[in-house]
KOLBA-323245 format. One record per residue (C-alpha): residue in one letter; residue number from 1; y negated, x, z. Coordinates in Angstrom, 2 decimals. Layout:
BEGIN
+-------+------+---------+---------+---------+
| zavex | dolo |       y |       x |       z |
+-------+------+---------+---------+---------+
|     a |  NUM |       Y |       X |       Z |
...
+-------+------+---------+---------+---------+
***
This chain:
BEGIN
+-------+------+---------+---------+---------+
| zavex | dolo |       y |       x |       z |
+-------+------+---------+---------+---------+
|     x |    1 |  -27.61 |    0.94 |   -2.25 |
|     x |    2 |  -29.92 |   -2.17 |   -3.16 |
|     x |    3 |  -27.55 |   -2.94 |   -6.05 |
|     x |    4 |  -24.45 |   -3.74 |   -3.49 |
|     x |    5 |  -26.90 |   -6.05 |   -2.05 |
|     x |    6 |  -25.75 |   -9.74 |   -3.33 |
|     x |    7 |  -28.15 |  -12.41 |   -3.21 |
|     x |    8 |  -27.00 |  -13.92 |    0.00 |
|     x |    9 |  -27.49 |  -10.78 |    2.09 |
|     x |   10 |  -31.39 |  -10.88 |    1.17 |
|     x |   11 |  -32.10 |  -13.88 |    3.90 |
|     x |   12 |  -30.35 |  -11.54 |    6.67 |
|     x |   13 |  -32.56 |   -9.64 |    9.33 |
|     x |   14 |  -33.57 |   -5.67 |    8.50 |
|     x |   15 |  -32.04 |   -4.22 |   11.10 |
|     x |   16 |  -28.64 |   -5.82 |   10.90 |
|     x |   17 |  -28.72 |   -5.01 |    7.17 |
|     x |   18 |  -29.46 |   -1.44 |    7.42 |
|     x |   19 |  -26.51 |   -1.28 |    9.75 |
|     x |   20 |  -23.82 |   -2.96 |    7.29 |
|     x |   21 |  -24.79 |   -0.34 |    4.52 |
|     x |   22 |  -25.06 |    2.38 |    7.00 |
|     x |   23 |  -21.29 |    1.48 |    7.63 |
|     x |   24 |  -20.44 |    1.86 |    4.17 |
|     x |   25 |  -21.66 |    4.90 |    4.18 |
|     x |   26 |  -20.47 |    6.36 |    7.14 |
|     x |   27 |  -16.50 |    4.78 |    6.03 |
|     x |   28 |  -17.02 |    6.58 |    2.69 |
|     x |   29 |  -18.40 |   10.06 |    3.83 |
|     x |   30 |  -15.02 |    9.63 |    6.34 |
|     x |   31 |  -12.83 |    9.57 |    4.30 |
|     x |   32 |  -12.21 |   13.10 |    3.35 |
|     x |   33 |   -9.01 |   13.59 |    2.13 |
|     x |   34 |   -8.67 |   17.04 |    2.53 |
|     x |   35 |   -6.68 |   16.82 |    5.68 |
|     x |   36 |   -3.93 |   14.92 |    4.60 |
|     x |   37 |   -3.44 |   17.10 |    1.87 |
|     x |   38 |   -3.77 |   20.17 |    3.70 |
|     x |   39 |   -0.89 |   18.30 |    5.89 |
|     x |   40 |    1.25 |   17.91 |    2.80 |
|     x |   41 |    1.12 |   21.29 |    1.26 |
|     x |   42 |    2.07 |   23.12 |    4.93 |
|     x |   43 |    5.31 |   20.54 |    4.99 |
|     x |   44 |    5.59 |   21.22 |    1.30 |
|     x |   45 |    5.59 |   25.04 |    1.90 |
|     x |   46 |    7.82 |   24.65 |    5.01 |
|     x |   47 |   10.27 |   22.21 |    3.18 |
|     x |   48 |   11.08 |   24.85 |    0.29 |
|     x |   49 |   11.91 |   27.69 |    2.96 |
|     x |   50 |   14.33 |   25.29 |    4.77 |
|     x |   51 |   15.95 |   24.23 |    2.00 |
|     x |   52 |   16.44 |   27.77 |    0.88 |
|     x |   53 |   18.20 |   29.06 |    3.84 |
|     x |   54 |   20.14 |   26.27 |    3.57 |
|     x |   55 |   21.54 |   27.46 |    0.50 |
|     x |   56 |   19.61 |   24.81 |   -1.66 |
|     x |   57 |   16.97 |   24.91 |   -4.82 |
|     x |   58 |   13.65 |   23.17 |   -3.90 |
|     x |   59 |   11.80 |   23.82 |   -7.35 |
|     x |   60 |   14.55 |   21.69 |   -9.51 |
|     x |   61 |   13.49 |   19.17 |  -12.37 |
|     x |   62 |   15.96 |   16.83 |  -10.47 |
|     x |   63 |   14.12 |   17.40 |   -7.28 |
|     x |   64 |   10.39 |   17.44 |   -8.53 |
|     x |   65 |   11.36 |   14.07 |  -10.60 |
|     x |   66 |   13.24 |   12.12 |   -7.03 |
|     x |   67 |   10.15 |   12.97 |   -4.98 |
|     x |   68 |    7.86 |   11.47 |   -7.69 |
|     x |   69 |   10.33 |    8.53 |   -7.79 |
|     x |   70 |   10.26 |    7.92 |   -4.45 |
|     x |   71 |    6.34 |    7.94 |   -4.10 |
|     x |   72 |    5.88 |    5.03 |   -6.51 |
|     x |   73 |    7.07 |    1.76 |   -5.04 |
|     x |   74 |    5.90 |    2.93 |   -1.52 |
|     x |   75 |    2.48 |    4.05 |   -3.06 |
|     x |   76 |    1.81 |    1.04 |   -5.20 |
|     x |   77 |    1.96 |   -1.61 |   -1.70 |
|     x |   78 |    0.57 |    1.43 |    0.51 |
|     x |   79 |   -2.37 |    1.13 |   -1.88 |
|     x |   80 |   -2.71 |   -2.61 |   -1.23 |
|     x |   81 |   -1.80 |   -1.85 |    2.50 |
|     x |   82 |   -5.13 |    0.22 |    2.67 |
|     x |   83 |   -7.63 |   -2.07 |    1.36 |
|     x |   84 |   -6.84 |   -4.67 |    4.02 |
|     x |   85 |   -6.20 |   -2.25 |    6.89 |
|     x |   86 |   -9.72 |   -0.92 |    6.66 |
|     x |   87 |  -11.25 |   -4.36 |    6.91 |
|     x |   88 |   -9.28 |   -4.40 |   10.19 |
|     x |   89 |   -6.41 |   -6.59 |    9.16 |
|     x |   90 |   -3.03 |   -5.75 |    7.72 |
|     x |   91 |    0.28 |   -7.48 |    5.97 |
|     x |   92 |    3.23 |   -7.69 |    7.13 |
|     x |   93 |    4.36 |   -9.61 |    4.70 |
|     x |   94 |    4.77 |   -7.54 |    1.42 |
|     x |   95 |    8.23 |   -6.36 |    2.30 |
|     x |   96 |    9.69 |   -9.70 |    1.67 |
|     x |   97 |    7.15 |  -10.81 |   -1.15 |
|     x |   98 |    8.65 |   -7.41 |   -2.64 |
|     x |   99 |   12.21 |   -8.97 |   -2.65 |
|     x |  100 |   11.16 |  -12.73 |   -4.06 |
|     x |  101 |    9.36 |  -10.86 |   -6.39 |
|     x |  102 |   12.26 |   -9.04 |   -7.87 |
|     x |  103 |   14.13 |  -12.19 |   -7.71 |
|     x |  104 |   11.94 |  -14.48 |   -9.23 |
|     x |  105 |   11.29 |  -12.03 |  -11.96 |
|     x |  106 |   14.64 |  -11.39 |  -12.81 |
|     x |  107 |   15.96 |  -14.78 |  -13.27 |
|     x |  108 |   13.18 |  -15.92 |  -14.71 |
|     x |  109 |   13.73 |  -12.79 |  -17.65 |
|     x |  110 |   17.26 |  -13.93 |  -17.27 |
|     x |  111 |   17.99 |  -10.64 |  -19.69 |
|     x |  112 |   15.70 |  -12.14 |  -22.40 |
|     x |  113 |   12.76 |  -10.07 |  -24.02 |
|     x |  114 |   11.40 |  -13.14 |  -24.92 |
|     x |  115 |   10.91 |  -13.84 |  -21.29 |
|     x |  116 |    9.34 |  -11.30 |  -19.81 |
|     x |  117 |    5.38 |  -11.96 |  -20.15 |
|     x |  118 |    5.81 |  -15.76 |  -18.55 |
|     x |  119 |    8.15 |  -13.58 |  -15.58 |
|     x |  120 |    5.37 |  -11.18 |  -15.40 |
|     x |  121 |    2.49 |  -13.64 |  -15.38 |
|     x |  122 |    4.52 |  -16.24 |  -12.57 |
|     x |  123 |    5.28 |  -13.23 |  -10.73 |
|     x |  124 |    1.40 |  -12.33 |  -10.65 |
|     x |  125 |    0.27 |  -16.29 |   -9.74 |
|     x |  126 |    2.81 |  -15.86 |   -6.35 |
|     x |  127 |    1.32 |  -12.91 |   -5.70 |
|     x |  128 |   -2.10 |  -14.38 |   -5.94 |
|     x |  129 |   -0.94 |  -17.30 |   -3.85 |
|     x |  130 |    1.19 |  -15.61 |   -1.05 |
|     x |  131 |   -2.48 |  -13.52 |   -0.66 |
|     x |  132 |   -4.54 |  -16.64 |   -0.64 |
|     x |  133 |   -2.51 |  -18.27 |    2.30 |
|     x |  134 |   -2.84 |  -15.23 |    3.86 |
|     x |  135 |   -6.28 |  -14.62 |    4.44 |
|     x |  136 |   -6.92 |  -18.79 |    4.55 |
|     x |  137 |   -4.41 |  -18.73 |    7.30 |
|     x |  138 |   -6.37 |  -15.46 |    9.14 |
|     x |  139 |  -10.00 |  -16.49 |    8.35 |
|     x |  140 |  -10.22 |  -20.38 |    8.50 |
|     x |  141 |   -7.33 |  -20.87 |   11.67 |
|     x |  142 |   -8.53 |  -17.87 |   13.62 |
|     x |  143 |   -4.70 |  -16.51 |   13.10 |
|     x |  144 |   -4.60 |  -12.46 |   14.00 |
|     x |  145 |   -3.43 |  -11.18 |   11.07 |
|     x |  146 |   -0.58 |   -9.80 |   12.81 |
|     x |  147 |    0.63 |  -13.17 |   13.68 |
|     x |  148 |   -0.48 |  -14.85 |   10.61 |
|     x |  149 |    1.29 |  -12.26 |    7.93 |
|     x |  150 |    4.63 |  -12.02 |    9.73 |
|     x |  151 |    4.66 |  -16.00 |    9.84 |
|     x |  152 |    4.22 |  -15.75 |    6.00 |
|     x |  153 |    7.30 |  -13.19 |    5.79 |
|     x |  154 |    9.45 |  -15.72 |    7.96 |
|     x |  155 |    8.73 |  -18.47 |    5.49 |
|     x |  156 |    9.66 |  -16.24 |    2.68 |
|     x |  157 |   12.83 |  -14.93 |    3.90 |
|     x |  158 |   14.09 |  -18.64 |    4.52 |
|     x |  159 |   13.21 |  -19.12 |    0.95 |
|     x |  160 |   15.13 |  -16.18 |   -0.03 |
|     x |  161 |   17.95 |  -16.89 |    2.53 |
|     x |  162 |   18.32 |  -20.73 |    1.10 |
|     x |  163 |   17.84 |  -19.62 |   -2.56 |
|     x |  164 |   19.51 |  -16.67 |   -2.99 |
|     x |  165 |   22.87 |  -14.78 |   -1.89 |
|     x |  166 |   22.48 |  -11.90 |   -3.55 |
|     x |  167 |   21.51 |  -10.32 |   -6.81 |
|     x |  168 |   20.53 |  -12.45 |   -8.98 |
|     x |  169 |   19.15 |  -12.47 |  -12.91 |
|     x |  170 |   18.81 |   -9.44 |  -15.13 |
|     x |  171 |   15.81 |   -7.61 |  -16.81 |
|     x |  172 |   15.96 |   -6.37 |  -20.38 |
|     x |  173 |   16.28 |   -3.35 |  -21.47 |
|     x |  174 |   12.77 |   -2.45 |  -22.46 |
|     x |  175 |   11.42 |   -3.62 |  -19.07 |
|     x |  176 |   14.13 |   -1.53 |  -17.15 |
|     x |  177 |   12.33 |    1.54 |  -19.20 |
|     x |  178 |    9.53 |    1.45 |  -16.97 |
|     x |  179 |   11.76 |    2.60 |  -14.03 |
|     x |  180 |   13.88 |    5.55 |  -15.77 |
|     x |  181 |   11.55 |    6.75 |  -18.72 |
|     x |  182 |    9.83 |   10.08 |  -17.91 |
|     x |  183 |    7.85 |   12.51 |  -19.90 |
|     x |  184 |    9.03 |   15.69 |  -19.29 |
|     x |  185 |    9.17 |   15.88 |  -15.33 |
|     x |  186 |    6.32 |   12.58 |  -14.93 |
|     x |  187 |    8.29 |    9.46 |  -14.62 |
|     x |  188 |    6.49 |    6.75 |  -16.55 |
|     x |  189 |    6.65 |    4.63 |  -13.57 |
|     x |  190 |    4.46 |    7.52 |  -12.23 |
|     x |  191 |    1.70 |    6.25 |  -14.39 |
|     x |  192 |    1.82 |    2.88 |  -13.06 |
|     x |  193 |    0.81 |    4.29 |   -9.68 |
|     x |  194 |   -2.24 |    5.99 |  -11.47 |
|     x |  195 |   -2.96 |    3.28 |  -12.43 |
|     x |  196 |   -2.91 |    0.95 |   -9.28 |
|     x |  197 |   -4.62 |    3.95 |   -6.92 |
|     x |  198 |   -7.62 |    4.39 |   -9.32 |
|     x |  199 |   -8.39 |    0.86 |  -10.14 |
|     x |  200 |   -7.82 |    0.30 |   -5.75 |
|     x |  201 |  -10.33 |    3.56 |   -5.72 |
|     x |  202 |  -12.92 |    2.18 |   -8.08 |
|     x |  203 |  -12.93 |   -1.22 |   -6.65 |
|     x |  204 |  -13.79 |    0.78 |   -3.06 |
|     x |  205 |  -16.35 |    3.29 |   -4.18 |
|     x |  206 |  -18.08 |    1.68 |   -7.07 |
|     x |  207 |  -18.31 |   -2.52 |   -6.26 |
|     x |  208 |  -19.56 |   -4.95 |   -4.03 |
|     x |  209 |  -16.40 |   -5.99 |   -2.94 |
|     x |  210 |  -15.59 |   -2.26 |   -2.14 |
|     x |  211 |  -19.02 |   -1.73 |   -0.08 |
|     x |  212 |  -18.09 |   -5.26 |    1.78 |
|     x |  213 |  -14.78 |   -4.00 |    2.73 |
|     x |  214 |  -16.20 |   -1.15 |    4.66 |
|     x |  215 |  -19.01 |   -3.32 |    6.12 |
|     x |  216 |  -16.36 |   -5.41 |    7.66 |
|     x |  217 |  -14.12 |   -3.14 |    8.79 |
|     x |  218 |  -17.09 |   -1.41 |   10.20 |
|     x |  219 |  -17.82 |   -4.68 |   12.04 |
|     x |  220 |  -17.63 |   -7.81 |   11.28 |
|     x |  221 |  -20.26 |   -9.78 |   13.52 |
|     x |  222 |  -22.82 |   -6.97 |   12.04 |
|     x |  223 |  -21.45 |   -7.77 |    8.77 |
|     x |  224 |  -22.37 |  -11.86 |    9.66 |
|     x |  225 |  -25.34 |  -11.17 |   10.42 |
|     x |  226 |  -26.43 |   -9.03 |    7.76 |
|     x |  227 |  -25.60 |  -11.70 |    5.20 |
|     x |  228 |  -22.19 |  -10.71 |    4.28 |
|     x |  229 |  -19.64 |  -13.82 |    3.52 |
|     x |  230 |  -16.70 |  -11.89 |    5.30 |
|     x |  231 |  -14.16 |  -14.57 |    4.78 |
|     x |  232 |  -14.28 |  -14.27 |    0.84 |
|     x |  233 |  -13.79 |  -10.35 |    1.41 |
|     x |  234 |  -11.06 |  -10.82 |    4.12 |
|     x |  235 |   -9.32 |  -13.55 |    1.40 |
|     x |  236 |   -9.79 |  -11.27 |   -1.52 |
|     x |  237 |   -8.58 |   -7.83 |    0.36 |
|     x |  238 |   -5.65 |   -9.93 |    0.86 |
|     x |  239 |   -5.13 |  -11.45 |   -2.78 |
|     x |  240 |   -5.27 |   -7.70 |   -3.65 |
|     x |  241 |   -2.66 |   -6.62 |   -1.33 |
|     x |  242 |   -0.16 |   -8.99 |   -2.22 |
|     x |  243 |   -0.85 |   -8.34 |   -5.69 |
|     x |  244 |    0.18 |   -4.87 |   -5.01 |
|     x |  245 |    3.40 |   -5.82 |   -3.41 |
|     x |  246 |    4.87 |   -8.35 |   -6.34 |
|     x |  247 |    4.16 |   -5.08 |   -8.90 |
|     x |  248 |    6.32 |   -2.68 |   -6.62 |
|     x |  249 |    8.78 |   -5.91 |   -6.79 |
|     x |  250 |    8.76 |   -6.21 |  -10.46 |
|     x |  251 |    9.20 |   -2.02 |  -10.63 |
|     x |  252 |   12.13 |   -1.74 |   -8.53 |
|     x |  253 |   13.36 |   -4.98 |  -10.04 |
|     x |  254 |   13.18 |   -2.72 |  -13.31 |
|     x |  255 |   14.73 |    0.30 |  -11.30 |
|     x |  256 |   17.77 |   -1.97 |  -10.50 |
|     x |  257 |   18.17 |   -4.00 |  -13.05 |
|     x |  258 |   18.04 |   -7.16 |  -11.18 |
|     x |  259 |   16.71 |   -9.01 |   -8.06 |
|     x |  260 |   17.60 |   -8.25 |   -5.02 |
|     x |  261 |   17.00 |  -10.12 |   -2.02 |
|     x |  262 |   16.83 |   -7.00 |    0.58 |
|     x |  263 |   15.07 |   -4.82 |   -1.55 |
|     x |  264 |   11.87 |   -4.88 |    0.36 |
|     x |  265 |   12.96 |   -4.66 |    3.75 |
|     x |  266 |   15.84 |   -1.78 |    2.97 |
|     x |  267 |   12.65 |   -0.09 |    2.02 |
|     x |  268 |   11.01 |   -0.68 |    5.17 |
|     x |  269 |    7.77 |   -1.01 |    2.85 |
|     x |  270 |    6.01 |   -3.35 |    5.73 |
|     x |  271 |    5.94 |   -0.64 |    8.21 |
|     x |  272 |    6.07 |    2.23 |    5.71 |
|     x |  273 |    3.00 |    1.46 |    3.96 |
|     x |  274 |    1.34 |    0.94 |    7.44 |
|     x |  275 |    2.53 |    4.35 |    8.39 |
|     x |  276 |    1.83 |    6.39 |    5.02 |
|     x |  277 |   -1.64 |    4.39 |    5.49 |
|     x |  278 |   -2.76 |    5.93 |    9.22 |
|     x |  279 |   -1.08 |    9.03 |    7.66 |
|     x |  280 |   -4.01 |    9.27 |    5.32 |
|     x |  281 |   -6.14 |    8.82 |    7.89 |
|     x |  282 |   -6.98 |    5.47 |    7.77 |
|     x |  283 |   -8.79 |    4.02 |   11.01 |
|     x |  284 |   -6.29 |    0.91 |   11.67 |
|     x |  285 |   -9.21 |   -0.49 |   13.50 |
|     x |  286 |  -10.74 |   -0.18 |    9.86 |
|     x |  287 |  -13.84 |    1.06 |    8.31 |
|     x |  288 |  -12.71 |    4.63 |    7.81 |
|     x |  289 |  -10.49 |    5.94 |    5.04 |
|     x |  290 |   -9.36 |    5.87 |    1.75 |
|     x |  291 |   -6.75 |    5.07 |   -1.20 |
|     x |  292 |   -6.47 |    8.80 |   -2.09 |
|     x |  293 |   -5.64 |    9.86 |    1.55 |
|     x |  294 |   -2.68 |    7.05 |    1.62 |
|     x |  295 |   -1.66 |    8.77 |   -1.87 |
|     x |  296 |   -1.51 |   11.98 |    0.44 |
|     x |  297 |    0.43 |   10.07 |    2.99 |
|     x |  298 |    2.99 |    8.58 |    0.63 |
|     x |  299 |    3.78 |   11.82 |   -0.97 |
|     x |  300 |    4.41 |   13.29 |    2.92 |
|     x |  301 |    6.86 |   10.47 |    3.41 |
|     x |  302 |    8.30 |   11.17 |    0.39 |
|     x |  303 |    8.53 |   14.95 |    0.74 |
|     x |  304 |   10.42 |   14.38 |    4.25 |
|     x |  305 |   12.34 |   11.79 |    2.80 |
|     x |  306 |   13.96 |   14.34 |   -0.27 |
|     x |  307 |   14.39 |   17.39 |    2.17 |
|     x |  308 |   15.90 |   15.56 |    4.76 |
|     x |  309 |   18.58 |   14.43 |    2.10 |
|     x |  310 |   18.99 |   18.12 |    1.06 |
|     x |  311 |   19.86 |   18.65 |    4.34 |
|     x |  312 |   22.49 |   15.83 |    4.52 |
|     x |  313 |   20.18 |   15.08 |    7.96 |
|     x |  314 |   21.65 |   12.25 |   10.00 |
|     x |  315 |   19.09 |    8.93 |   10.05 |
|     x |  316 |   18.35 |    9.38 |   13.92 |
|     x |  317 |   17.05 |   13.24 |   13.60 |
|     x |  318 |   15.29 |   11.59 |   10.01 |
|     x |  319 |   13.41 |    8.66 |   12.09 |
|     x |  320 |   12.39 |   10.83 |   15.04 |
|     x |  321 |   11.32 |   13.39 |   13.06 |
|     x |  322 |    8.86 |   10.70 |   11.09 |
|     x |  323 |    8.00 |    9.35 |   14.23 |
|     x |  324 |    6.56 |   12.29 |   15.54 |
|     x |  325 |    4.43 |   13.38 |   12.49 |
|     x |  326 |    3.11 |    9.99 |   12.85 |
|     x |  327 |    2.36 |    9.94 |   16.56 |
|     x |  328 |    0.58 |   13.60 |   15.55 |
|     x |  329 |   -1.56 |   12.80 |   12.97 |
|     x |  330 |   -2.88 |    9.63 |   14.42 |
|     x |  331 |   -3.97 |   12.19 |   17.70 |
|     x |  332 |   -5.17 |   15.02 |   15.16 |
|     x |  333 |   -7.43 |   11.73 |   13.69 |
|     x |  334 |   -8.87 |   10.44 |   17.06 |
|     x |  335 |   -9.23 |   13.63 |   18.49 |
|     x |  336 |  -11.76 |   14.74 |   15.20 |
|     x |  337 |  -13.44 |   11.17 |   15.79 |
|     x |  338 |  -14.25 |   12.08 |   19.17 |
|     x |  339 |  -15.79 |   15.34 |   18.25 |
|     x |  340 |  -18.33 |   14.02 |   15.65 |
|     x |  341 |  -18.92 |   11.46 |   18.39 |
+-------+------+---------+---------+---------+
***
């Protein structure tokens, strides 16, 4: 562990120290992720013998392909979601940063290949800066992060609101690719979530800034004390997570065709990521958890989400029946805390 250890941390007291690694270790060794996908094969299993007294076929290249679908723009922010919920913060704002997103990088394309690396990169820089406020606004004002990300979504839904009154710009054709090319039954979109859950694993199991994350979420006075500069990890868990959120904007923006201004919050992808988060079992008092269990999470959401449609299931029966899984695996999670307690 000595080379997580930045220089700072070295003038810090032993014993406080030993305690900010021992976190990290004890919100790594947590964060098992073989209940969550336990949890998703039984609903898998239990989804295929519904839909076949219904009169339905589960195992369809049609069906295998939606769920996949489905599981990328909510796992790409759910990713993000997780880094700052296990510091002990979260963002509320990434629905609406979804939709400006789209929107900026649609018009800014305007249909023209020529256009799309300056879209991508200005896309990227909002992110960066929407993440920056952020954690500025939760670390140097004392804001709850609560408070202080759903003040950021406000701002960006008047910007919307004033700007925009409905779909607006176009992407070319090569970009929308990313959203409807597939190999076989892998969507290539599918590969962009690869790619966003391993670099969000690597960066939490292999780096400082991983190992800090867990400290802090773990506690952060401890984390103080032991030498830890838990503002610059609270501002950069932040940065990350609204990074996350502008790339699910720029894929659906390629999954549509254009920007939409109500694309983030018709996905609910505030609350859902939060909720495919805790459904991977990660402590929203943070320090415990990980990126692959929110993968396990998503992929539960999405499961529901595609039987439930089979089914031609009415939205009440769809957002009770979420709501209880929810309420359930949050016990299931505090109950096991309490045992090795």
């Amino acid at each position: 562990m000595t080379a997580l250890n930045s220089p700072e941390e070295h003038t810090a007291p032993r014993p406080e120290r030993r305690q900010s690694v021992a976190d990290w270790r004890v919100g790594v060794l947590a964060s098992s992720s073989f209940p969550v996908y336990a949890a998703l094969l039984g609903i898998v299993i239990i989804s295929w013998i519904v839909v076949t007294i219904d009169g339905g076929t589960y195992w369809t290249t049609a069906n295998i392909v939606n769920i996949l679908q489905r599981s990328v723009a909510l796992g790409i922010v759910a990713a993000g979601q997780t880094v700052v919920i296990l510091l002990g913060s979260l963002d509320l704002s990434v629905a609406w940063l979804i939709s400006l997103s789209s929107l900026v990088l649609a018009t800014t394309m305007d249909g023209q290949e020529a256009n799309v690396t300056q879209a991508v990169l200005l896309v990227l820089v909002i992110g960066l800066a929407v993440g920056l406020v952020n954690g500025l606004i939760i670390t140097k004002l004392r804001v709850n992060a609560f408070i202080a990300t759903l003040g950021t979504a406000l701002i960006i839904q008047g910007i919307i609101q004033n700007k925009y009154d409905g779909p607006a710009g176009s992407v070319p054709a090569s970009f929308r690719d990313i959203g409807y090319t597939r190999f076989g039954l892998i969507p290539m979109s599918f590969f962009l979530l690869i790619i966003v859950v391993a670099v969000i694993w690597f960066l939490l199991r292999n780096t400082r800034f991983g190992y800090r994350i867990y400290a802090v979420g773990g506690s952060e006075d401890v984390s103080k004390l032991s030498g830890l500069r838990t503002h610059r990890t609270i501002i950069a868990a932040h940065v990350v997570c609204s990074l996350t959120a502008v790339i699910t904007g720029m894929f659906l923006a390629a999954r549509l065709g254009a920007g939409t201004p109500t694309v983030g919050t018709d996905g609910g992808y505030d609350l859902e990521s939060i909720a495919a988060v805790v459904l991977g079992g990660t402590a929203l008092m943070g320090g415990r958890g990980s990126v692959l269990g929110t993968v396990g999470g998503v992929f539960i959401l999405a499961v529901l989400d595609n039987t439930f449609n089979q089914l031609e299931v009415n939205s009440f029966i769809k957002d009770v029946v979420r709501g209880v899984i929810l309420i359930a695996a949050v016990a299931v999670y505090a109950r096991r805390q309490e045992k090795k307690a």
